[in-house]
PyMOL CGO cylinders between C-alpha atoms (Angstrom):
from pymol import cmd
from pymol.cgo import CYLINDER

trace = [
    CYLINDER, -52.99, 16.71, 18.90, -53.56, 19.79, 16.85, 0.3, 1, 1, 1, 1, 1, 1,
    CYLINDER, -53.56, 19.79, 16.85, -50.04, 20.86, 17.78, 0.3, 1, 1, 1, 1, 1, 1,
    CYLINDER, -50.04, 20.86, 17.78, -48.06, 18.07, 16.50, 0.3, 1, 1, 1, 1, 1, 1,
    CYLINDER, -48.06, 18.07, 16.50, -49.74, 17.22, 13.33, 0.3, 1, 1, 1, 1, 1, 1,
    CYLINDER, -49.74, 17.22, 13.33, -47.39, 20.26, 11.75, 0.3, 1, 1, 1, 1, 1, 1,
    CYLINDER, -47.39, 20.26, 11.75, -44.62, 18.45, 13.13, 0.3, 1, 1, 1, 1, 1, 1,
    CYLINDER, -44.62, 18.45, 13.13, -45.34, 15.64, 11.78, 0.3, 1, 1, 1, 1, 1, 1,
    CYLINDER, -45.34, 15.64, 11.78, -45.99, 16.43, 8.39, 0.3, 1, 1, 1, 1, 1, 1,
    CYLINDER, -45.99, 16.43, 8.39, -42.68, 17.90, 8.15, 0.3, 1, 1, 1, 1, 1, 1,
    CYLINDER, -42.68, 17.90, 8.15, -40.86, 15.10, 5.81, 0.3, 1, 1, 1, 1, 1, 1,
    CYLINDER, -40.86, 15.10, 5.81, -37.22, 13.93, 5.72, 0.3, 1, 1, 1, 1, 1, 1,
    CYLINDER, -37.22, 13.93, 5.72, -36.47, 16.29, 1.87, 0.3, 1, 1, 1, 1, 1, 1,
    CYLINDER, -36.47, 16.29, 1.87, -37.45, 19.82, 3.73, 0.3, 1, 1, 1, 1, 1, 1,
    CYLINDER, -37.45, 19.82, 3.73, -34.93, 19.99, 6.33, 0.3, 1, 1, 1, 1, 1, 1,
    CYLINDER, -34.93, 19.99, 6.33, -31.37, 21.42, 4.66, 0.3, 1, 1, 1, 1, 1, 1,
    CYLINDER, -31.37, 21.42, 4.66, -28.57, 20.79, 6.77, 0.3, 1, 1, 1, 1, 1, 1,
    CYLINDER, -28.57, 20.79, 6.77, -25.88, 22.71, 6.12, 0.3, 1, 1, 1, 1, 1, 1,
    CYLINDER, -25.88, 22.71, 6.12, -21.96, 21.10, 6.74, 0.3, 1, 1, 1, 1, 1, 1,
    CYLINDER, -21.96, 21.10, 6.74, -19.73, 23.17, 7.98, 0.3, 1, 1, 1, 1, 1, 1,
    CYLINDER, -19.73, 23.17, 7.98, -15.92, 22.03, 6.94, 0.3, 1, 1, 1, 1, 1, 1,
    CYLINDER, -15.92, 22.03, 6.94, -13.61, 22.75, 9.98, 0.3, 1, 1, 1, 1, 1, 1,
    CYLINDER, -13.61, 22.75, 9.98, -10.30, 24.61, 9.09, 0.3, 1, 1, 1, 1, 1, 1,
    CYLINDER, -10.30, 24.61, 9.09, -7.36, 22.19, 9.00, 0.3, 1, 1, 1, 1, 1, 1,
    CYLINDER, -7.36, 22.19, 9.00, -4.50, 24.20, 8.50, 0.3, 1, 1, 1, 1, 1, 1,
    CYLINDER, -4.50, 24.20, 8.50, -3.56, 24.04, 12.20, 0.3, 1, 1, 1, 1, 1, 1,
    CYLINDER, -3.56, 24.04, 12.20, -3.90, 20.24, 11.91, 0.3, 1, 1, 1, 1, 1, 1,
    CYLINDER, -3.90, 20.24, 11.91, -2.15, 20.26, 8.24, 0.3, 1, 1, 1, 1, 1, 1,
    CYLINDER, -2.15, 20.26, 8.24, 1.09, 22.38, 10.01, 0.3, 1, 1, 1, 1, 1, 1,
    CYLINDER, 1.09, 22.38, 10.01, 1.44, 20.15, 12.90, 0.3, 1, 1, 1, 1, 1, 1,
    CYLINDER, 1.44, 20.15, 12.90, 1.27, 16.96, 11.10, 0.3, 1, 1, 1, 1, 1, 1,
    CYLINDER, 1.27, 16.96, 11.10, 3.99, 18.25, 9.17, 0.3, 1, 1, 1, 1, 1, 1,
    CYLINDER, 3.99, 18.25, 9.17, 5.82, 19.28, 11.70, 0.3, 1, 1, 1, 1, 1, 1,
    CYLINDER, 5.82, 19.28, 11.70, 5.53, 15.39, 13.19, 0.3, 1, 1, 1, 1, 1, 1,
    CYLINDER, 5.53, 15.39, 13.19, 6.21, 13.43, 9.73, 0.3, 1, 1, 1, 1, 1, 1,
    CYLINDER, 6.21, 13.43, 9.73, 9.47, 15.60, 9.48, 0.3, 1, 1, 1, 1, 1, 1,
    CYLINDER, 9.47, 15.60, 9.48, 10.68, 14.91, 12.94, 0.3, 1, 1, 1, 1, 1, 1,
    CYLINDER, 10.68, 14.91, 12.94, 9.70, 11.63, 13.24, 0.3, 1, 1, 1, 1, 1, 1,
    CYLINDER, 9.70, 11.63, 13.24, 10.27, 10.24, 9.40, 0.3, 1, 1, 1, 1, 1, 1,
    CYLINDER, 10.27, 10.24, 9.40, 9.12, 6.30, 9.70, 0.3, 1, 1, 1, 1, 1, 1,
    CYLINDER, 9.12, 6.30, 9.70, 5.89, 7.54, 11.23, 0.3, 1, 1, 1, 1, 1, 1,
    CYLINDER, 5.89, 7.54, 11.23, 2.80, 6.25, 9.83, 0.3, 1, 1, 1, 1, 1, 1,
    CYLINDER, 2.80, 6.25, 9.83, -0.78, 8.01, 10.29, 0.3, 1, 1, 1, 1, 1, 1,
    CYLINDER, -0.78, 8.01, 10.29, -1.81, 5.94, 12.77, 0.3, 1, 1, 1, 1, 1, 1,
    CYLINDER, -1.81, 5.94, 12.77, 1.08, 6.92, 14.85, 0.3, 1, 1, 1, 1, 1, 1,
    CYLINDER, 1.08, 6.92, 14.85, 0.59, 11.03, 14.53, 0.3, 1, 1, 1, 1, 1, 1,
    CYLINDER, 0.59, 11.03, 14.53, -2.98, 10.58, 15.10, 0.3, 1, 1, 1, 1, 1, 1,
    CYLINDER, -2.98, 10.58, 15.10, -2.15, 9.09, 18.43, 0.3, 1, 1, 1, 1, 1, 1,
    CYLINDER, -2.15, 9.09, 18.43, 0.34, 12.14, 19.00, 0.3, 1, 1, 1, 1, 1, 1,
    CYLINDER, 0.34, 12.14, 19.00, -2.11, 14.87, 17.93, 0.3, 1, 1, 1, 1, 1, 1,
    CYLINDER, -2.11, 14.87, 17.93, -5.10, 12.96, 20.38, 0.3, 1, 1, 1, 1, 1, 1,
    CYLINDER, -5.10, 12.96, 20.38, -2.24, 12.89, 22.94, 0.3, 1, 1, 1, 1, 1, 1,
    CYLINDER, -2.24, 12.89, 22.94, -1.87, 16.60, 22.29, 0.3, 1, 1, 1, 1, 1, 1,
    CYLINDER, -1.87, 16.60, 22.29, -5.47, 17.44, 22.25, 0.3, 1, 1, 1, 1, 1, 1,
    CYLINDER, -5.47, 17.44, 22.25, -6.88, 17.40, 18.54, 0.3, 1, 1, 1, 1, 1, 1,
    CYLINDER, -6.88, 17.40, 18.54, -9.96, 15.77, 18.76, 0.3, 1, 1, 1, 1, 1, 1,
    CYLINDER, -9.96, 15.77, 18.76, -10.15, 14.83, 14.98, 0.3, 1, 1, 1, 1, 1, 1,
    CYLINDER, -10.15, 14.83, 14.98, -10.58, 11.24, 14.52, 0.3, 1, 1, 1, 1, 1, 1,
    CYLINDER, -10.58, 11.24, 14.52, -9.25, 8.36, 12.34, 0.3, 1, 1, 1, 1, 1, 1,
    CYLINDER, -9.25, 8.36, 12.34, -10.37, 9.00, 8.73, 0.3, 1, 1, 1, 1, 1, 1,
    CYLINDER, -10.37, 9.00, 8.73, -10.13, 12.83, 8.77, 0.3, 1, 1, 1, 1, 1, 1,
    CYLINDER, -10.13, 12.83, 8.77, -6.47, 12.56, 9.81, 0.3, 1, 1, 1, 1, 1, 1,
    CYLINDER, -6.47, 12.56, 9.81, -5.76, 9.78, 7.40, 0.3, 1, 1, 1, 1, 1, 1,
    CYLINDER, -5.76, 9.78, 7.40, -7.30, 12.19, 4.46, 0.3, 1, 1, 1, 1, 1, 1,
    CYLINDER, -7.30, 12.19, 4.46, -5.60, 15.25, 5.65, 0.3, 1, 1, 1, 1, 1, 1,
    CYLINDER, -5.60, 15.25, 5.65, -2.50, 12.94, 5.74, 0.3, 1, 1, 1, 1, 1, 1,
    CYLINDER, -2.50, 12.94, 5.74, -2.85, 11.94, 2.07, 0.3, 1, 1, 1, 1, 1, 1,
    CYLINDER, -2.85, 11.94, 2.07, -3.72, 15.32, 0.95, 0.3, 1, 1, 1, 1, 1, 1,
    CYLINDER, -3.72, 15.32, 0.95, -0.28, 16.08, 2.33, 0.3, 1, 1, 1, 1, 1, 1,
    CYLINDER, -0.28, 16.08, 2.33, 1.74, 14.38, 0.46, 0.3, 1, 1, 1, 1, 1, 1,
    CYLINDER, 1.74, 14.38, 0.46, 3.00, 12.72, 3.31, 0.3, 1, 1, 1, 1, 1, 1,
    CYLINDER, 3.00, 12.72, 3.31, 2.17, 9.01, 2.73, 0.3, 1, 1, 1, 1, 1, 1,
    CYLINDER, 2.17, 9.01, 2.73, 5.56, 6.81, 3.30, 0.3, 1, 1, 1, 1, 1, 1,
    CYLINDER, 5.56, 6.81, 3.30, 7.23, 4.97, 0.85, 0.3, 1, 1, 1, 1, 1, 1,
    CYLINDER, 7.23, 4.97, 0.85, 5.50, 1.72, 0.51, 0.3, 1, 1, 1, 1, 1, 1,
    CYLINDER, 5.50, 1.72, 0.51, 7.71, -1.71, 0.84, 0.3, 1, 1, 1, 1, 1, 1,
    CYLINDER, 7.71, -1.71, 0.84, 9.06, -3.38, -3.01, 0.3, 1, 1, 1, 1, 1, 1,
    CYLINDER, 9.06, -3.38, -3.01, 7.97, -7.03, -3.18, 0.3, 1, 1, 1, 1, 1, 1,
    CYLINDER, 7.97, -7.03, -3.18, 10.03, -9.22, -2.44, 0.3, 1, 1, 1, 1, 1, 1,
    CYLINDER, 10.03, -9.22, -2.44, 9.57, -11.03, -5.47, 0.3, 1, 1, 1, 1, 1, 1,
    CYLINDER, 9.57, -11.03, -5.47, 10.78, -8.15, -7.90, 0.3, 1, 1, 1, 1, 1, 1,
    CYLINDER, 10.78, -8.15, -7.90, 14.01, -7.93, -5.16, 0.3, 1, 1, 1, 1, 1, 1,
    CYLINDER, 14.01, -7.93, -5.16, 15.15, -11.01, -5.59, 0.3, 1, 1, 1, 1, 1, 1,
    CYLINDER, 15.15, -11.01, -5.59, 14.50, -11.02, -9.56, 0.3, 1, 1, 1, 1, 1, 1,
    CYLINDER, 14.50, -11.02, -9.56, 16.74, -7.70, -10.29, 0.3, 1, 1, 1, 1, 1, 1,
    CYLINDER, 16.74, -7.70, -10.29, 20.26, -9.34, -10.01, 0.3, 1, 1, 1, 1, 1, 1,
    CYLINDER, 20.26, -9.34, -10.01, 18.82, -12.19, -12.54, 0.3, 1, 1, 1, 1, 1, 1,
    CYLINDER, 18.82, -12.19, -12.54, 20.16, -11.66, -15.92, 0.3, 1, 1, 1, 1, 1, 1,
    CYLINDER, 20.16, -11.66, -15.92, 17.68, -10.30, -18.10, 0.3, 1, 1, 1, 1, 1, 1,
    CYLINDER, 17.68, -10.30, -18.10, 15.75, -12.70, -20.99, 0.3, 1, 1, 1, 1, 1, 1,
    CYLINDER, 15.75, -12.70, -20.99, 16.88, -13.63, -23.84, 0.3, 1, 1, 1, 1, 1, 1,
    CYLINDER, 16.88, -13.63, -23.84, 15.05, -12.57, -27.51, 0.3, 1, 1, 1, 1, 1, 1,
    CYLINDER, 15.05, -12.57, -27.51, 13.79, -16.44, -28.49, 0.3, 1, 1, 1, 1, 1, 1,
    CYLINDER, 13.79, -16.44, -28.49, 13.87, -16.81, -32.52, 0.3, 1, 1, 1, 1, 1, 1,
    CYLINDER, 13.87, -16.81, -32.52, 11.89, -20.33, -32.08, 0.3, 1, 1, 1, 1, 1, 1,
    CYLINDER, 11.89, -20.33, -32.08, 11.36, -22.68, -30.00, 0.3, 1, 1, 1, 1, 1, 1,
    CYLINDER, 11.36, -22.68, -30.00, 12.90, -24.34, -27.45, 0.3, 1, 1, 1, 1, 1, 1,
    CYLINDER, 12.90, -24.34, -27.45, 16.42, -22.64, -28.02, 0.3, 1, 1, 1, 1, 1, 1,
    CYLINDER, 16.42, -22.64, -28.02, 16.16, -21.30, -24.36, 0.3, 1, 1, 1, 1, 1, 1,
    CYLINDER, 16.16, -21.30, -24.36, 15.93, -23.85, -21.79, 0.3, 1, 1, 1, 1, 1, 1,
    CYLINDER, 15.93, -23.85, -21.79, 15.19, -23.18, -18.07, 0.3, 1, 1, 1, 1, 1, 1,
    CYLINDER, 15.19, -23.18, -18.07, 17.59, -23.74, -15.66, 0.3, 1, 1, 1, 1, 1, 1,
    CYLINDER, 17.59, -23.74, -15.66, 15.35, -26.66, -14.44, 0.3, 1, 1, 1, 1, 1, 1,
    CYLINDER, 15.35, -26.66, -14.44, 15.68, -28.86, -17.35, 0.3, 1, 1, 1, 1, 1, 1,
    CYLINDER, 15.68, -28.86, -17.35, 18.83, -27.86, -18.62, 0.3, 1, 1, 1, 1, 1, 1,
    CYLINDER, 18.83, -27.86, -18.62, 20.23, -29.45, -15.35, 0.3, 1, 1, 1, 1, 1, 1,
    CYLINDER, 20.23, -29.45, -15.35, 18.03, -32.79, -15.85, 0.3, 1, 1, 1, 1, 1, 1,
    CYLINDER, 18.03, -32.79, -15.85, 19.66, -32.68, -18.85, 0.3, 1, 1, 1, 1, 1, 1,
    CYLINDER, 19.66, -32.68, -18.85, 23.45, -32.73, -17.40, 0.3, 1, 1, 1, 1, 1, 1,
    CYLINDER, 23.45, -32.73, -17.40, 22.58, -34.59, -14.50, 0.3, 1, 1, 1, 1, 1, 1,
    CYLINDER, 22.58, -34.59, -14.50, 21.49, -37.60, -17.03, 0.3, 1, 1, 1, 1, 1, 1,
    CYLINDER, 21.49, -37.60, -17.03, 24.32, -36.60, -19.35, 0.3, 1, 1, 1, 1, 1, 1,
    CYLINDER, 24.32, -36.60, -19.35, 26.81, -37.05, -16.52, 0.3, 1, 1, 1, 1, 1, 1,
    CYLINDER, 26.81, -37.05, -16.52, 24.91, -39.99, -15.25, 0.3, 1, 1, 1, 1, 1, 1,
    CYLINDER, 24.91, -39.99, -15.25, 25.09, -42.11, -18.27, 0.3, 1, 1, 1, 1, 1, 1,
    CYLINDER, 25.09, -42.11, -18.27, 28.66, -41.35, -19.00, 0.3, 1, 1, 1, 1, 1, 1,
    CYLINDER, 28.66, -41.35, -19.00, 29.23, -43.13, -15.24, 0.3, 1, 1, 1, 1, 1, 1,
    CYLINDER, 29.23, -43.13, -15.24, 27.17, -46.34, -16.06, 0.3, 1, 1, 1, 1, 1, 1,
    CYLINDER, 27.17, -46.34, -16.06, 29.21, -46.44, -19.61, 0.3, 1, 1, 1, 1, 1, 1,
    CYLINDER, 29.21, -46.44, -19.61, 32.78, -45.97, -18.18, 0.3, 1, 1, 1, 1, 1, 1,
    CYLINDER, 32.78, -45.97, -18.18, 31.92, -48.57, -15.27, 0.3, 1, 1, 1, 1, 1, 1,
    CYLINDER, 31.92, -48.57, -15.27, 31.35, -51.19, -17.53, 0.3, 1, 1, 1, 1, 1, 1,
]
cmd.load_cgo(trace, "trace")
């Protein structure tokens, strides 16, 4: 007993552990070396390669590395904004209701042409 009360006493605060950063320029240099090669790969994909090679880093550290890098691909435009950029651009409105959407200014010819029908059948 009298040997493991000064273990025991010893709280959670008085241990100092001290994290040691591994060197990633190895890692850094080959990553590089796969992104340029292989130019649609993705992180996930040279993390397989480097495991495949024998890097035991996981996940997250190659993921940070790979951001770090610069080497992030070029994410996808929505599809929304594709579609929009051969619209014609808006028009400056002074007041109301001197634009109309396409929507209703085709109600509006559809009844136009509709009641110009009706008259000349009759």
């Amino acid at each position: 007993m009298k040997i493991c009360l000064p273990l025991c006493e010893v709280g959670s605060g008085d241990v100092l552990l001290k994290h040691h950063r591994c060197d990633d320029t190895l890692l850094t240099m080959r990553m590089k070396e796969i992104a340029n090669t292989r130019a649609r790969y993705g992180f996930r994909r040279i993390c397989v390669l480097l495991k495949r090679e024998g890097f035991s880093d996981n996940h997250k550290r190659v993921y940070r590395i790979y951001k770090a890098s610069g080497l992030n691909l070029r994410t996808k435009r929505p599809r929304r904004s594709r579609s929009a950029e051969h619209r014609l651009e808006r028009l400056d409105t002074q007041a109301i209701n001197k634009v109309w959407s396409g929507r209703r200014a085709a109600w509006i010819l559809f009844r136009m042409r509709f009641s110009m029908e009706n008259d000349s059948g009759s």
